[in-house]
Short mmCIF file of the C-alpha atoms (twelve columns), coordinates in Angstrom:
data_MODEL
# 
_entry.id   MODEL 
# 
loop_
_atom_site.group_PDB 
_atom_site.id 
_atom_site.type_symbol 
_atom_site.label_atom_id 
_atom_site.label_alt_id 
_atom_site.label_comp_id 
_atom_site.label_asym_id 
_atom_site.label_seq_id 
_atom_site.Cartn_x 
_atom_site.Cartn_y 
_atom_site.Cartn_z 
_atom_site.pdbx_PDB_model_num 
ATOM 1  C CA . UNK A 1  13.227  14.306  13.708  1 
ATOM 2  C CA . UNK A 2  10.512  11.992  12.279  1 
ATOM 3  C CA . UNK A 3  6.988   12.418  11.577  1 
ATOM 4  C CA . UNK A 4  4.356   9.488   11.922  1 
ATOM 5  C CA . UNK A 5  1.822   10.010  9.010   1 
ATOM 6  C CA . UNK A 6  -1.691  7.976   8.665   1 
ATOM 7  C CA . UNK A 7  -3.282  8.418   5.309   1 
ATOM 8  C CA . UNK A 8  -5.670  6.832   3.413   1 
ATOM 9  C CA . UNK A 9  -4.318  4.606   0.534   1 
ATOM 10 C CA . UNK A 10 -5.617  6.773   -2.210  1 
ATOM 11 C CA . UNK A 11 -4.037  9.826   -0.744  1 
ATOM 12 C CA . UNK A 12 -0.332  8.195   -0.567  1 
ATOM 13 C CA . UNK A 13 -1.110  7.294   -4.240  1 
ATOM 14 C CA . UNK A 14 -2.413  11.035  -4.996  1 
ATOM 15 C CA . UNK A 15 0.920   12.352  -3.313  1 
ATOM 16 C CA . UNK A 16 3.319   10.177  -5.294  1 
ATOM 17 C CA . UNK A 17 1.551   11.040  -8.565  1 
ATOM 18 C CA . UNK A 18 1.791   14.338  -7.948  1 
ATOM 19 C CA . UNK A 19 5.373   13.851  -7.266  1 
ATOM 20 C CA . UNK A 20 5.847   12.181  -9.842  1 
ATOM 21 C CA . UNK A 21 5.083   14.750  -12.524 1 
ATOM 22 C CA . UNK A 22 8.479   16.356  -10.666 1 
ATOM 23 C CA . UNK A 23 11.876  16.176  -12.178 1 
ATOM 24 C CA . UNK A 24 12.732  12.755  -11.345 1 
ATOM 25 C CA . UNK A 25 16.595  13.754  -9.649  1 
ATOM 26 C CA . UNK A 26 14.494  16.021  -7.272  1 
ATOM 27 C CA . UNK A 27 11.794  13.464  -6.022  1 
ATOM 28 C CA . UNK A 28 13.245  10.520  -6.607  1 
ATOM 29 C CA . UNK A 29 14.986  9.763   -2.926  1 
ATOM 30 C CA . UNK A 30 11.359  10.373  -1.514  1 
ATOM 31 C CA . UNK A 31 9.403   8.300   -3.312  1 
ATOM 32 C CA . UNK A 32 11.431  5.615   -2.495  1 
ATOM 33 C CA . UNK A 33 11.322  6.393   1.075   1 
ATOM 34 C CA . UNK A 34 7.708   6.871   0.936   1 
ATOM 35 C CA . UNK A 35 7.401   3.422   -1.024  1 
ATOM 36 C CA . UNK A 36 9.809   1.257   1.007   1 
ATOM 37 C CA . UNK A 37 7.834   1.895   4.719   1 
ATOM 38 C CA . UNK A 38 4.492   1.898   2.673   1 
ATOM 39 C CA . UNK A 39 4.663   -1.409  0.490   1 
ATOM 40 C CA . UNK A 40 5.164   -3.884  3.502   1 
ATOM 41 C CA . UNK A 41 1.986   -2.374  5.373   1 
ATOM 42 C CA . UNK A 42 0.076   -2.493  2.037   1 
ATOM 43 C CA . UNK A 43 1.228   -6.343  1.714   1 
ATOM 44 C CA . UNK A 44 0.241   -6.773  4.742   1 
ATOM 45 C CA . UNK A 45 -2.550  -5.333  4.766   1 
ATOM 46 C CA . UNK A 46 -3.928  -7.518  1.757   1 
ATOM 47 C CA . UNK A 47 -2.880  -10.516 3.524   1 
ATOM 48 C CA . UNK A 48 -5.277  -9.907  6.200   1 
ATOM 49 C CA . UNK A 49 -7.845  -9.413  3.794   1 
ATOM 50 C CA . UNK A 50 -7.257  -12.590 2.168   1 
ATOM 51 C CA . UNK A 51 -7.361  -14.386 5.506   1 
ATOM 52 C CA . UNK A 52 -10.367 -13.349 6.391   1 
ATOM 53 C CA . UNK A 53 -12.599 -14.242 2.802   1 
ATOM 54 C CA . UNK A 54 -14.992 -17.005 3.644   1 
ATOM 55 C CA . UNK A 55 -14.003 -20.156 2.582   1 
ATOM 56 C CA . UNK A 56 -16.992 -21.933 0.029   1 
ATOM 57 C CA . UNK A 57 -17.697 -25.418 1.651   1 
ATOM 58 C CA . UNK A 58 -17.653 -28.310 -1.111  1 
ATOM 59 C CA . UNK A 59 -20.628 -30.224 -1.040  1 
ATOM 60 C CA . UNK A 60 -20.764 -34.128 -1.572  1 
ATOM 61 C CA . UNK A 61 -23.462 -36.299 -2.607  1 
ATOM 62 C CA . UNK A 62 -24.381 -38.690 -0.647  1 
# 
């Protein structure tokens, strides 16, 4: 079984510090698990954002 999670950036980080401070044989698998699905919707994620910044006309003098 599988469970669908939505959480705010800062509490995925908060989770996998707090993992972290775990032996690293005993947390290891899931923090890899929890990074490999979560790094390609950060990415993109941040590409969005970048898509959508205004773009800063040039100006030429005529």
């Amino acid at each position: 079984m599988l469970i669908n999670l939505q959480l705010p950036v800062e509490d995925v980080n908060f989770i996998l510090e707090t993992l972290s401070e775990e032996p690293y044989r005993d947390v290891n698998d899931i923090i890899a698990k929890i990074q490999y699905q979560g790094r390609p919707q950060v990415e993109a994620a941040e590409l969005a954002a970048a898509q959508e910044e205004p773009v800063e006309e040039v100006q030429t003098e005529e």
